[in-house]
C-alpha positions as CSV (number, residue, x, y, z in Angstrom):
1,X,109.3,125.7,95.6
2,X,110.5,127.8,92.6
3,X,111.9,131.2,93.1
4,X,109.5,134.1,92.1
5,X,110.8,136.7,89.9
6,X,109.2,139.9,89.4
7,X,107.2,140.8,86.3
8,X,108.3,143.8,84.7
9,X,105.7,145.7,87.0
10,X,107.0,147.1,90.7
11,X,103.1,148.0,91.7
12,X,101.3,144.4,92.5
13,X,98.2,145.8,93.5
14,X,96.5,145.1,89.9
15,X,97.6,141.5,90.0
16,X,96.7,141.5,93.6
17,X,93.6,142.7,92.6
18,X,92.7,140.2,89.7
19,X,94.2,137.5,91.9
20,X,91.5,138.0,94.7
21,X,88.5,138.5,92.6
22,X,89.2,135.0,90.8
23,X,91.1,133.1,93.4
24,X,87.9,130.8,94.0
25,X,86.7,130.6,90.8
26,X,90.6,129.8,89.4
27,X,90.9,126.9,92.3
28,X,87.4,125.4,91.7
29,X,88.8,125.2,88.3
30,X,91.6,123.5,88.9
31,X,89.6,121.1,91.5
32,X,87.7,119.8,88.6
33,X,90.7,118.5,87.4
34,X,92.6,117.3,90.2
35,X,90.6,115.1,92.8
36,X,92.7,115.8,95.9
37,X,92.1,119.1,97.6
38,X,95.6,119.3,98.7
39,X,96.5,118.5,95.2
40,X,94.8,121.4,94.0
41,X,96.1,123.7,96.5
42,X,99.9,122.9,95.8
43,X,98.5,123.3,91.6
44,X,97.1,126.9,92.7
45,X,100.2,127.9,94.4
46,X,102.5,127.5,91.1
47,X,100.2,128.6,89.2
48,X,99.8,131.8,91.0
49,X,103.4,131.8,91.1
50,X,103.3,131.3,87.2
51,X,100.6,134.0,87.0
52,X,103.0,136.8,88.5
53,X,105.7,135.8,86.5
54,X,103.4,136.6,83.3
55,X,101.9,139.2,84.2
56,X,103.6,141.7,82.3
57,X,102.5,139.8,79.0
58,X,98.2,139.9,80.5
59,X,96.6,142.2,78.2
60,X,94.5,144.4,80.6
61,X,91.8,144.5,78.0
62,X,90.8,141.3,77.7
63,X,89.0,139.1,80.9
64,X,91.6,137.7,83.2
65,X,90.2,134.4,84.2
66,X,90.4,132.6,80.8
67,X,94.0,133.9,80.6
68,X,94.4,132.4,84.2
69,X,92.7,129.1,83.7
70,X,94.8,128.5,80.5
71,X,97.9,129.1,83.0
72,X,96.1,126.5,86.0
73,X,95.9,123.8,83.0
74,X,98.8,124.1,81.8
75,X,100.1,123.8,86.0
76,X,97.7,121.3,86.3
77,X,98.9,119.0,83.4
78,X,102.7,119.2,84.6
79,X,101.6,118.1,88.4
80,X,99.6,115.5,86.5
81,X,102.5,114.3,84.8
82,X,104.8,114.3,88.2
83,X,102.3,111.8,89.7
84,X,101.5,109.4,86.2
85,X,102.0,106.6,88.2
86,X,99.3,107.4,90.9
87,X,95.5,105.6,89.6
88,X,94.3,108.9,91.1
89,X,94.9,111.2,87.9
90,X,93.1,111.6,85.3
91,X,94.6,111.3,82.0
92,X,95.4,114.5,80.0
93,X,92.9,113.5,77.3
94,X,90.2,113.8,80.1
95,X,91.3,117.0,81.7
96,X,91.6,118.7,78.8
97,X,87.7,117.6,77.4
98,X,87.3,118.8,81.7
99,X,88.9,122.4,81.5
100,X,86.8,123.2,78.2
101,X,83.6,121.7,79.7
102,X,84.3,124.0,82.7
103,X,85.4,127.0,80.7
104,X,82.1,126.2,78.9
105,X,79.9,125.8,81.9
106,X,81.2,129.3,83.7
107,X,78.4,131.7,81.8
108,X,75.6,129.6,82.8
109,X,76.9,129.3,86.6
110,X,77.8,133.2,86.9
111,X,74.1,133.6,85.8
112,X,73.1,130.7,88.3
113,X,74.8,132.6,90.8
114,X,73.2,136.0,90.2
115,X,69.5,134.5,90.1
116,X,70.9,132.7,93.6
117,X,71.5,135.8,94.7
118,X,68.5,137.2,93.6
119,X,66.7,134.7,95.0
120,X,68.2,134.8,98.4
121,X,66.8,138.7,98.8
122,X,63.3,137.3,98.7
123,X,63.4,134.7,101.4
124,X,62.0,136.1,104.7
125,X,64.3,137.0,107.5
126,X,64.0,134.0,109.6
127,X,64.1,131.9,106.0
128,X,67.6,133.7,105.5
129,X,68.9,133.8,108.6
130,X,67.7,129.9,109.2
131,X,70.0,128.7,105.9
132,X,72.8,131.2,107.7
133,X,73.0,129.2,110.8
134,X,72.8,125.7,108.7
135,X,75.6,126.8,106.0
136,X,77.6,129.5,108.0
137,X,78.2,128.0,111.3
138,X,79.9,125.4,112.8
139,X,76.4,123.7,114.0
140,X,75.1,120.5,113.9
141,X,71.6,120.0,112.9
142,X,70.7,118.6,116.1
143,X,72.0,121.5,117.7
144,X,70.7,124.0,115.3
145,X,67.0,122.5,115.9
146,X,67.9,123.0,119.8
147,X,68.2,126.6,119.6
148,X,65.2,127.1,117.3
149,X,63.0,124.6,119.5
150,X,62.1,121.7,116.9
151,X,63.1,118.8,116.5
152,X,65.7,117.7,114.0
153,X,63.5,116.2,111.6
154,X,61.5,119.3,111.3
155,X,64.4,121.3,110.7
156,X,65.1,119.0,107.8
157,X,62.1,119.6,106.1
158,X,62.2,123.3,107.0
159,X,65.6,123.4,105.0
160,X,64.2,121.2,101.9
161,X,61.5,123.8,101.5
162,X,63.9,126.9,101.8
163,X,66.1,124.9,99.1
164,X,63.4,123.7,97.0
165,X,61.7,127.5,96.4
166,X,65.3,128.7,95.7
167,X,65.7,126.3,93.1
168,X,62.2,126.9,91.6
169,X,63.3,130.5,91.9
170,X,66.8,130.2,90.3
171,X,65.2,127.9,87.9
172,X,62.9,130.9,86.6
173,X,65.2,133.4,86.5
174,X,68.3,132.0,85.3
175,X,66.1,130.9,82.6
176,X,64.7,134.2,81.8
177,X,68.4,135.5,81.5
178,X,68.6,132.9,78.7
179,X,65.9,135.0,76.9
């Protein structure tokens, strides 16, 4: 691993900072270009490494991810080019058309995810807390239709209906953010 040297900053905390708020958003990016999860991971980790070297040329008022994600490709393309030989890898003609269709994509998912969000607030309690226990634990199915006395078929369709009306519902509204 490469030696980290410090930007011409001593306080972290704003890179800290930026670093949190986009760390998923900046490794979902760099997934869509490398298939292996632990691929990406090891891509994230220099390119965070990259990102506090540069940090002292990020210009504060512009938005940070697109600065980041130009970093993550650029990361991305060397790892690329260490493993050429590996059928795995796309090839650098394809990542790049990939990072701009992401880049692309990232207005109409942040308003995807706002109408999700949206939409979630208007599910009943036991609608809510039902997708919770599916999405947020550890729980099988079969086990989750246990606890809430059905059977596991029931529970399916249950779910399908919770995630049909909050696609209908992010549907409407992300549309109406188009507007």
């Amino acid at each position: 691993m490469p030696e980290i040297s410090a930007p011409q900053t001593t306080d972290p905390t704003p890179f800290v900072e930026l670093i949190v708020k986009h760390e998923r958003a900046l490794l979902r990016y760099i997934r869509s270009m490398v298939p292996r999860i632990e691929d990406a991971e090891e891509v994230w980790q220099s390119s965070a490494i990259v990102l506090w070297e540069k940090f002292a040329e990020y210009d504060a008022t512009r938005d940070f991810l697109p600065w980041a994600q130009r970093f993550a490709y650029f990361e991305a393309l060397k790892f690329r080019r260490s493993k050429a030989r590996d059928r795995m890898f796309f090839s650098e003609d394809v990542m790049q058309t990939v990072a701009e269709t992401h880049v692309a994509s990232r207005e109409i998912l942040e308003r995807r995810m706002q109408a999700l969000q949206g939409c979630l607030q208007k599910l009943t309690d036991t609608d809510l807390n039902l997708l919770r226990s599916r999405y947020e634990s550890e729980m099988t199915i079969g086990d989750l239709a246990k606890k809430c006395n059905t059977t596991a078929k029931s529970l399916y369709r249950k779910l399908d209906r919770i995630r049909d009306r909050l696609a209908r519902c992010v549907r409407v509204h992300a549309q109406l953010a188009d507007d």
